[in-house]
C-alpha positions as CSV (number, residue, x, y, z in Angstrom):
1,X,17.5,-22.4,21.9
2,X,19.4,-19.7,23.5
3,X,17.6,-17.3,25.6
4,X,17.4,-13.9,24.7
5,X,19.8,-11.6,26.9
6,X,18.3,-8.9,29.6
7,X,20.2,-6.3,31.7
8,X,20.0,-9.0,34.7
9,X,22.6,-10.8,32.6
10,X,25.2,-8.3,32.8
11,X,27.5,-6.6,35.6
12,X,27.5,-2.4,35.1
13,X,29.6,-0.7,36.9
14,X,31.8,3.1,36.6
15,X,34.6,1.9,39.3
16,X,37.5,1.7,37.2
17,X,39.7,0.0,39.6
18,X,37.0,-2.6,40.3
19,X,36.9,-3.4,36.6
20,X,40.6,-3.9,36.2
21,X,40.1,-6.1,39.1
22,X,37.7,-8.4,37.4
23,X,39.9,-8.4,34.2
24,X,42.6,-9.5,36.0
25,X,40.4,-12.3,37.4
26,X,39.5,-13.1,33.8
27,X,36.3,-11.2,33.4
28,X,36.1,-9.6,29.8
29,X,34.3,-6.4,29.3
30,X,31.8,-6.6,26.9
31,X,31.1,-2.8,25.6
32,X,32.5,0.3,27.1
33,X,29.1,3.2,27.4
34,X,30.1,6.5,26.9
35,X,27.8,8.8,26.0
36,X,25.0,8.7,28.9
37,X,26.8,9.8,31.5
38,X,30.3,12.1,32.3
39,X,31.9,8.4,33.2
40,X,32.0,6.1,30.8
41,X,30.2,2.7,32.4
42,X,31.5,-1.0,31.7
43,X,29.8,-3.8,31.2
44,X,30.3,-7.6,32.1
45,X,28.8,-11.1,31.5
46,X,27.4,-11.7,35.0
47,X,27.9,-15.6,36.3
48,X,27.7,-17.0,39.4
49,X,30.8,-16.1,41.4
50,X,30.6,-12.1,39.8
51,X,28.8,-11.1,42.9
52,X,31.0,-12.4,45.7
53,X,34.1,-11.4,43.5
54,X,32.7,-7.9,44.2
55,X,31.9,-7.9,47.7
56,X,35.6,-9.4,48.2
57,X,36.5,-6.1,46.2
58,X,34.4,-4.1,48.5
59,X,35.5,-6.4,51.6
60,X,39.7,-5.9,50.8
61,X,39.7,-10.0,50.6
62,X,41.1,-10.0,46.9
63,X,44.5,-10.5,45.6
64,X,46.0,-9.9,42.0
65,X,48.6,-8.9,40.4
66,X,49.9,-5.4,40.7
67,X,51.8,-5.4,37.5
68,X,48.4,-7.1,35.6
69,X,45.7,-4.7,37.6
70,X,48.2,-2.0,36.6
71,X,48.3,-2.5,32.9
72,X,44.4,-3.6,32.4
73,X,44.3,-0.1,34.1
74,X,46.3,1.7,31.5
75,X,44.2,-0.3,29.2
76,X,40.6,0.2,30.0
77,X,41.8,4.2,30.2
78,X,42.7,4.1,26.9
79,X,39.4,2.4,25.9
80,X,37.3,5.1,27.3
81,X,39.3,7.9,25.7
82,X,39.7,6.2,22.3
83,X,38.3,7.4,19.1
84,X,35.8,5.4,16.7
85,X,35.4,6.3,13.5
């Protein structure tokens, strides 16, 4: 039986850099919330190395892709300023 899930389950954050960073290390956001706040705020499945993928962020220890942090960029731009109908 699977547990129901709780806000200590997921990874919040506005940084919009930080989350093309964890898409190009394969992290997925789960919903995009824009209508609390002046920045939209995206949302993760935490797991056990989500925390010391961020303080490498935060500690200039990370490496990816320029041309894949680039375009999940562009991407996750687009996904805040989209329309839904």
């Amino acid at each position: 039986m699977k547990m129901p899930l709780n806000n200590k389950d997921f990874f919040q954050s506005k940084d919009l850099s930080l989350c093309a960073t964890l898409c190009c290390l394969g992290y997925q956001i789960i919903t995009i919330d824009k209508q609390n706040s002046s920045k939209a705020i995206f949302c993760f499945i935490r797991d056990n190395q989500i925390e010391q993928i961020i303080s490498d962020y935060w500690g200039h220890k990370l490496v990816v892709d320029p041309l894949a942090f680039f375009n999940f960029l562009k991407d996750n731009k687009s996904r805040i300023y989209e329309k839904t109908i």
